[in-house]
matplotlib code that plots the C-alpha trace (Angstrom):
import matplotlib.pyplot as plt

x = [0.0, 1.4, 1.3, -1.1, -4.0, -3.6, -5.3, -2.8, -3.3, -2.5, 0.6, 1.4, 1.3, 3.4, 6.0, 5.6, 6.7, 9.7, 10.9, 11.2, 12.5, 15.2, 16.4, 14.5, 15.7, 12.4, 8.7, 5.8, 2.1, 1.5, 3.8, 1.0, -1.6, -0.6, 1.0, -2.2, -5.4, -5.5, -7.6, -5.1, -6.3, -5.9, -2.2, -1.9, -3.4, -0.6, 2.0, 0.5, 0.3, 3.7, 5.1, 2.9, 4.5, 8.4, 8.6, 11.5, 12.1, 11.4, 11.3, 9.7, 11.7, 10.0, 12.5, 11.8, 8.1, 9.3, 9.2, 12.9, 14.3, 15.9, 19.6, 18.3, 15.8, 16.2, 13.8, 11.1, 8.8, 11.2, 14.4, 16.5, 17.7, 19.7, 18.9, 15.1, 16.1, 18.6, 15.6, 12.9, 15.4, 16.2, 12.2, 11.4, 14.2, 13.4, 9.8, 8.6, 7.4, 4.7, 6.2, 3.3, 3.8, 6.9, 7.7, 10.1, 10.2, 12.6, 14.6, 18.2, 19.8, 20.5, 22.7, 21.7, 24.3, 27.0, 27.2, 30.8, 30.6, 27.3, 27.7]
y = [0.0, 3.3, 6.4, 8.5, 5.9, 6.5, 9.4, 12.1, 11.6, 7.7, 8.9, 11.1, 8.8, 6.3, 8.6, 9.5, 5.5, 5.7, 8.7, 7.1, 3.9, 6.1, 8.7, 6.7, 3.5, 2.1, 2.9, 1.4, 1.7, 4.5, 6.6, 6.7, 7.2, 9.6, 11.5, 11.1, 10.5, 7.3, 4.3, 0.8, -0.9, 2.1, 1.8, -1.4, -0.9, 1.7, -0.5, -3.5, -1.5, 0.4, -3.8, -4.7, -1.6, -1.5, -5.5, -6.4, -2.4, -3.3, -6.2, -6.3, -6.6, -8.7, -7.6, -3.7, -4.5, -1.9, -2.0, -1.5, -0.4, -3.8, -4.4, -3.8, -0.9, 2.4, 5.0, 4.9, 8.0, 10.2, 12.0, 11.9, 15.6, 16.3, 19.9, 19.8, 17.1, 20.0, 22.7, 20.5, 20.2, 24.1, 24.8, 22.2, 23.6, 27.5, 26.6, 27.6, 24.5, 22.0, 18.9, 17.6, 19.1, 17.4, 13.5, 13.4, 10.6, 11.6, 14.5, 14.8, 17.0, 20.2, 23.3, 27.0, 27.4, 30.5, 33.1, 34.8, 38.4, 38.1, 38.9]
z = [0.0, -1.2, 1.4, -1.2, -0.5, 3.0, 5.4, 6.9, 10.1, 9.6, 7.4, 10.6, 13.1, 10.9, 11.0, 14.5, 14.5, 12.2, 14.1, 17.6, 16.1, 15.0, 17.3, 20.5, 19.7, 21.4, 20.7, 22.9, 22.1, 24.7, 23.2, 19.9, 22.5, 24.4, 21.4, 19.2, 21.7, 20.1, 21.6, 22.2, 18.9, 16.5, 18.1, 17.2, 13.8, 13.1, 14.3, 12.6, 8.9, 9.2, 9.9, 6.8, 4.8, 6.0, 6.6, 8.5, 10.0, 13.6, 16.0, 19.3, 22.5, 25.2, 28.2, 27.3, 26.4, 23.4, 19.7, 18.5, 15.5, 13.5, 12.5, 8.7, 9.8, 7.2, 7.0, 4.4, 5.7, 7.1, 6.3, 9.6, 10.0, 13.3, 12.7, 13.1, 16.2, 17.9, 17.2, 19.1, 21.6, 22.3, 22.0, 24.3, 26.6, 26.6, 26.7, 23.0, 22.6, 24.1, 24.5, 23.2, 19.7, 20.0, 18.6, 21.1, 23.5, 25.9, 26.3, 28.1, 30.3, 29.1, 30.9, 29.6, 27.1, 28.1, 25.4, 25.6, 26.8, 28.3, 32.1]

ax = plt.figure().add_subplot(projection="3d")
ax.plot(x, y, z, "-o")
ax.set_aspect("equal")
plt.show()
């Protein structure tokens, strides 16, 4: 099934799923639930079509109870940009941004950065 056939918030949360695979490592159903105020089956459903579309992409970990990206997993939705990554970071930081506008599973530590000549 080709992503034109396919509604855009289904083509959203599909690659809400290839995101976290990628710079989470890890995605569990809640994190399309909370994310999308989806119900537990339509998180499976997404789970279940992006397997049946990108075959072989992810497998499921039974210690972490987690989907996890496979050893042959390449994006097929998404470009990967660090940029965009580093920019949700800093907005989530200084507050510009909800974190739930964010696909952002987790986000580190972060010290204010120190500007030089700024007392």
């Amino acid at each position: 099934m080709q992503t034109e056939q396919l509604r855009w918030s289904v083509i959203q949360r599909l690659a809400f799923i290839e995101q976290r695979l990628y710079w989470e490592g890890r995605l569990q159903k809640v994190d399309l639930m909370e994310h999308f105020s989806i119900s537990l089956p339509q998180a499976s459903a997404d789970i279940a079509q992006y397997q049946k579309m990108f075959p072989g992409n992810m497998g499921y970990d039974l210690g972490e109870k987690a989907f996890t990206p496979s050893s042959a997993f390449q994006p097929a939705l998404t470009t990967p940009d660090a940029r965009s990554y580093l920019s949700q970071l800093l907005l989530l930081a200084d507050d510009a941004m909800d974190a739930k506008s964010s696909w952002l599973g987790s986000v580190p530590p972060m010290q204010p950065s120190r500007r030089s000549g700024v007392a």
